[in-house]
VEXSE-813206 format. One record per residue: residue in one letter; x, y, z of N, C-alpha, C, O, CB in turn. Coordinates in steps of 0.2 Angstrom, whole numbers, plus 2048, in hexadecimal, padded with zeros to 3 digits. Glycine has a CB too. Layout:
<pts>
AXYZXYZXYZXYZXYZ;...
</pts>
This chain:
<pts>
X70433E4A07023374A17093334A470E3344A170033449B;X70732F4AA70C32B4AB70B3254AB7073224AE70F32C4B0;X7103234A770D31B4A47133164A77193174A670E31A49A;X7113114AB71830C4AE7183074AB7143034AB7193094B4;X71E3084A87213004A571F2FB4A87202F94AE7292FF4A6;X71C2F74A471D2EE4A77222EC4A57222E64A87182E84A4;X7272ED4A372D2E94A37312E94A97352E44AA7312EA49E;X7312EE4AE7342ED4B37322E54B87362E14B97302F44B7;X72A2E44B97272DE4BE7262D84BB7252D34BE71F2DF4C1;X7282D84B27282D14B07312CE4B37312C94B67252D14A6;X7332CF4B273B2CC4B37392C84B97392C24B97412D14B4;X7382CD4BE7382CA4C57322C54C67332C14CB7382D14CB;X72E2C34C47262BF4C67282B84C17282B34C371D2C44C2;X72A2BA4BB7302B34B87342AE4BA7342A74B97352B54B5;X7392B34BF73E2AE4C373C2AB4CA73F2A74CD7432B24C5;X7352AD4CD7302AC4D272E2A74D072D2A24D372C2B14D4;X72B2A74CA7272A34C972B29C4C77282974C67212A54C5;X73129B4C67382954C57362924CB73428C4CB7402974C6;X7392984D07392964D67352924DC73728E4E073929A4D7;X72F2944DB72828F4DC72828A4D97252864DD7222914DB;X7292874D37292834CE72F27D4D272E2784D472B2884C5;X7332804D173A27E4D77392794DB73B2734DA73D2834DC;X73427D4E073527A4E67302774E87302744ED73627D4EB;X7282774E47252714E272826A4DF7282654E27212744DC;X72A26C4D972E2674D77332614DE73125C4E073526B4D2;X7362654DF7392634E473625E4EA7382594EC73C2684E7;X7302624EC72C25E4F272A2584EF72B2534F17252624F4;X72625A4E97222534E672824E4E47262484E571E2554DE;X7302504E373324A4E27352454E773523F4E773924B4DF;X73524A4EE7362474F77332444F673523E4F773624A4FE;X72A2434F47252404F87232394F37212344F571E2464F8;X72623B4EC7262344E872E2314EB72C22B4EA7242354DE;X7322314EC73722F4F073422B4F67362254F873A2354F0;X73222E4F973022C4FF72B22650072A22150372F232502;X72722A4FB7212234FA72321C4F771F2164F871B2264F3;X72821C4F372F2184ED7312154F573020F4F67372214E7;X7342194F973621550073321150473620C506737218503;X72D21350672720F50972420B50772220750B72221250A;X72420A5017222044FD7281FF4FC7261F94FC7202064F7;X72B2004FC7311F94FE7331F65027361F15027361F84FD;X7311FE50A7301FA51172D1F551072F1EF51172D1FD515;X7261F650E71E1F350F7211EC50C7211E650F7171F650A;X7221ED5087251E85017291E35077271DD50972B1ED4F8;X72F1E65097341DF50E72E1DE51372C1D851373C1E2513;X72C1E05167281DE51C7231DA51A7221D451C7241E4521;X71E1DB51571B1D65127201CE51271F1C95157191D950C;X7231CF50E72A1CB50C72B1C651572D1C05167331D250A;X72B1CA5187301C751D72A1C452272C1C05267371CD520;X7231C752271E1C452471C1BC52071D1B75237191CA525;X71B1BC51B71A1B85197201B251671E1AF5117181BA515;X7271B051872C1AC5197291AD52172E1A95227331AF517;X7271AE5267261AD52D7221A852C7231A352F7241B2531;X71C1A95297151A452871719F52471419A52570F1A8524;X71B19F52071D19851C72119452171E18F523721198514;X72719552472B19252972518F52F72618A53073019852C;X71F19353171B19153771918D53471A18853771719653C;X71418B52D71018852B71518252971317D52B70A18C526;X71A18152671F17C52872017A52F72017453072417C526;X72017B53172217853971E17453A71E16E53B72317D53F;X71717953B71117553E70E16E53870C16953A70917C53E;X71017153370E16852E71316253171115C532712168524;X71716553371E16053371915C53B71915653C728166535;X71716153E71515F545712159545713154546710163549;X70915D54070515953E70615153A70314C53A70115C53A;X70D15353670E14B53271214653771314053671314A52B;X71414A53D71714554071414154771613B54971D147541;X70E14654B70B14054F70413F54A6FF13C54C709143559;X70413F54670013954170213253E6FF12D53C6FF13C53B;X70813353F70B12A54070A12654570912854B712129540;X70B12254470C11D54971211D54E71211C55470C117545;X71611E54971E11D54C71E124553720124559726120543;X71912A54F71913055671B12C55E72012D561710134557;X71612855F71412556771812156871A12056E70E12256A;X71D11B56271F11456372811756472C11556971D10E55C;X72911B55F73211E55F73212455E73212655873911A55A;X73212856373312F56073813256073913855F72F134562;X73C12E56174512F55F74412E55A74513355674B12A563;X74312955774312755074112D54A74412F54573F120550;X73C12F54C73813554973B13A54973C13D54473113754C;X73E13C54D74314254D74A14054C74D14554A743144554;X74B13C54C75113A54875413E54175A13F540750134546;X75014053C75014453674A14A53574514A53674F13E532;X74E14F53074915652E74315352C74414D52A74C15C528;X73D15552C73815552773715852273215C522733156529;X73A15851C73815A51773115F51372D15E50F738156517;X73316451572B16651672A16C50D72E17150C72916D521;X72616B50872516F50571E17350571817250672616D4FF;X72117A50571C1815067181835007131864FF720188508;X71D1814FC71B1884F47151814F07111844EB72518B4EC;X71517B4F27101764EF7141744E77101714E270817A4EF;X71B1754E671F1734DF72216E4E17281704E07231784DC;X7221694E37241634E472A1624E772C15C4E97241614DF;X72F16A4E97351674EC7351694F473316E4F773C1694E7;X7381654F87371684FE73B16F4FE7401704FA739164505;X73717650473B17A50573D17B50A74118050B73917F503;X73B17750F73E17A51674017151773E16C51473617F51D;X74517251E74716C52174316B52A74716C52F75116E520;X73F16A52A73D16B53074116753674416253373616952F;X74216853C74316354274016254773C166548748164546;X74115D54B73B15C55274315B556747156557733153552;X74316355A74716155D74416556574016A56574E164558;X74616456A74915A56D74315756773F159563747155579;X74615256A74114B56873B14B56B73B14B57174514456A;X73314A56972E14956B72F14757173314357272B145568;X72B14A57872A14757E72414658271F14958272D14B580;X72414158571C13E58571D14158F72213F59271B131583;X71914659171A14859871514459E7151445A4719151597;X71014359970A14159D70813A59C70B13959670414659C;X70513659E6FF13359C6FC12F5A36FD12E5A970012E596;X6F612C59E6F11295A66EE1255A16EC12659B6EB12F5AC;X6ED11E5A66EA1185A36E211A5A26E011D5A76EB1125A7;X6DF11759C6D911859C6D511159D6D510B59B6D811C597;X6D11145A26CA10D5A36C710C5A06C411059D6C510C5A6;X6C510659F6C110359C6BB10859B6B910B5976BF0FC59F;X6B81075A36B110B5A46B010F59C6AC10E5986B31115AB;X6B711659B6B911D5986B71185906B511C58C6C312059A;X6B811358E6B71115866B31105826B010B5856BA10C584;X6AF11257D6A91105796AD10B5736B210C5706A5118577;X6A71065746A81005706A71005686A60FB5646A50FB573;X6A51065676A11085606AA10C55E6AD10A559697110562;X6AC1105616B111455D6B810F55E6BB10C5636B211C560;X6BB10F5566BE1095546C810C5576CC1095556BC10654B;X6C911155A6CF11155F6CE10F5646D210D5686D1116560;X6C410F5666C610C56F6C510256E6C60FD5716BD111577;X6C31035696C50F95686CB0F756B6CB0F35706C70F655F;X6D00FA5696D50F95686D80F85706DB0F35726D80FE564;X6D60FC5746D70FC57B6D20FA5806D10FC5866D810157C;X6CD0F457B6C90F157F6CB0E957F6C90E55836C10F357D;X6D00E757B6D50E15786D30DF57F6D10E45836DE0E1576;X6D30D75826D70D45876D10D558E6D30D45946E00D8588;X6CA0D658B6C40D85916C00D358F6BF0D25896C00E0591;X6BE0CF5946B60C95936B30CE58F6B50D458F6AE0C859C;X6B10CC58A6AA0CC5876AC0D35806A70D257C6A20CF58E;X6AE0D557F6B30DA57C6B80D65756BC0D15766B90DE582;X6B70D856F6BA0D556B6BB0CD56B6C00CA56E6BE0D956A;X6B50C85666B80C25676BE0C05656C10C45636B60BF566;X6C00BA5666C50B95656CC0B95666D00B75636C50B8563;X6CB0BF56C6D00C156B6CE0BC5776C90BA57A6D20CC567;X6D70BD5786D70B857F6D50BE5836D70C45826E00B4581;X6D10BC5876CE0C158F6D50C05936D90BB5946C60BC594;X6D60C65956DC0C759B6D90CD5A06D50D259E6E50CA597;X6DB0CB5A46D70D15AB6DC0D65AC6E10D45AD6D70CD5B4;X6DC0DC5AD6DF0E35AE6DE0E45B36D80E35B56DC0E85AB;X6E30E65B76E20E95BF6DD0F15BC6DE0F55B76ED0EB5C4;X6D80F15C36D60F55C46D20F95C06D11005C06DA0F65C5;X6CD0F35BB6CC0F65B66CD0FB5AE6CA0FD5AA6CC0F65B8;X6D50F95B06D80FE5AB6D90FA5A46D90F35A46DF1005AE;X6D90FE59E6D90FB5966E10FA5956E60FB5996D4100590;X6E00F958F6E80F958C6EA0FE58A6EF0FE5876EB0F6587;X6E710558A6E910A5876E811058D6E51105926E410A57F;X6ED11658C6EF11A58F6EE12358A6EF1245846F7117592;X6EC12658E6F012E5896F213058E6F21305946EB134586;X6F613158A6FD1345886FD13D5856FB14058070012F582;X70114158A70314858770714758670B14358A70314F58A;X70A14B58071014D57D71215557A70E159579711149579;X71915557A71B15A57872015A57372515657371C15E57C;X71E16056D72115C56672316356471F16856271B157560;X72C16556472E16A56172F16B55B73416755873216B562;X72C17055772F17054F73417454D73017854D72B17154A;X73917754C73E17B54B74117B54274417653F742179550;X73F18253D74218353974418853874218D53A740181535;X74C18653474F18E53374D18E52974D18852775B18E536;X74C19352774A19152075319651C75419C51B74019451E;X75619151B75B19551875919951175D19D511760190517;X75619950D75319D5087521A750C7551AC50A749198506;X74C1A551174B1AB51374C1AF51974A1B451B7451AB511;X7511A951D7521AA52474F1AC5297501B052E7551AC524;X7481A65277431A952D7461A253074B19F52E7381AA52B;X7421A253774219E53A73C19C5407391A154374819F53C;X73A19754073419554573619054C73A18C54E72F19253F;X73219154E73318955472C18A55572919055573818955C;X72918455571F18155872117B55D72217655B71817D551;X71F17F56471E17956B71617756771217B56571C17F576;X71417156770D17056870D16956C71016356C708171560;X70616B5707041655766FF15F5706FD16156B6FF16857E;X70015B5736FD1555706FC15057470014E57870215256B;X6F414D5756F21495786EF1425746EB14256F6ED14D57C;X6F213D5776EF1395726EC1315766EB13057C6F613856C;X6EA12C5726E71285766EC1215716EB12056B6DC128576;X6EF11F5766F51195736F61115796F411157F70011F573;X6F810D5766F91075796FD10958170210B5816FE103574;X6FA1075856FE10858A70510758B70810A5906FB10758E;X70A1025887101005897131055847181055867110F8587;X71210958071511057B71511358171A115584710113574;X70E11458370E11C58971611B58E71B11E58E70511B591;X71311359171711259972011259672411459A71410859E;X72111058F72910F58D72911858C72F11A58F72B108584;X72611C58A72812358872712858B72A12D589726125585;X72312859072312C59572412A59D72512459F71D12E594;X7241305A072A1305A772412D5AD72612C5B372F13C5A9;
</pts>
């Protein structure tokens, strides 16, 4: 009878099997490593998209609160004169410093006619002032050419923020057309 030791093939199948064990180990630690990496990419880029969107959505408030005044058409030096104050996070303090830099610019406008005004909507009242038969009491005066007292007007209104917290930074051209006193239009535009 010949009989073969098994102690010869267990030693060697032991240390084989470390060895696999090894470099399993090993892979799986690169891959949670790596996954550990990817996720904190994601994590800044998220981060750094969203400081982009709070800077733009400041800017653009800043826009909207400022030709919503009055002062937009009458001094837009004046309006630009100082940051707008703008809060993002809705806690009460401002976070961003907004600017309108240049200063508001009025590029266009053109007088509007009478013909162009309905007497029902209460901005074209306003530019029917100073016509026979049009708001009493107020004095009739004749317009060359048919023309009212009021003009629109385009403009262009830069917003610019740098947000020192997250170092995003934005700028918003937006055009703006509006329907204003003609002596605003003719003193602000070219």
């Amino acid at each position: 009878m010949n009989i073969r030791p098994r102690a010869r093939t267990r030693p060697l199948q032991r240390g084989m099997t470390l060895i696999v064990v090894l470099i399993l180990l090993t892979g799986l630690g690169l891959m949670a490593a790596l996954g550990v990496r990817s996720g904190f990419t994601n994590l800044r880029a998220v981060g750094n998209t969203q400081s982009r969107q709070e800077v733009l959505a400041a800017a653009q408030t800043a826009v909207e609160r400022t030709i919503s005044t009055p002062e937009f058409s009458e001094k837009p030096a004046a309006v630009a004169a100082n940051p707008i104050a703008i809060d993002v996070d809705g806690d009460g303090k401002a976070d961003e410093q907004v600017r309108l830099t240049p200063v508001p610019a009025c590029y266009n406008f053109r007088v509007v006619k009478q013909a162009e005004l309905d007497g029902d909507v209460e901005a074209d009242r306003v530019c029917m002032r100073g016509t026979a038969g049009n708001n009493a009491g107020i004095e009739a005066t004749t317009l060359p050419n048919g023309d009212s007292l009021c003009a629109d007007s385009e403009w262009n209104v830069r917003a610019m923020v740098d947000s020192p917290a997250t170092g995003a930074r934005a700028v918003v051209n937006q055009g703006v057309a509006m329907r204003g006193v003609i002596t605003d239009a003719a003193n602000n535009c070219p």
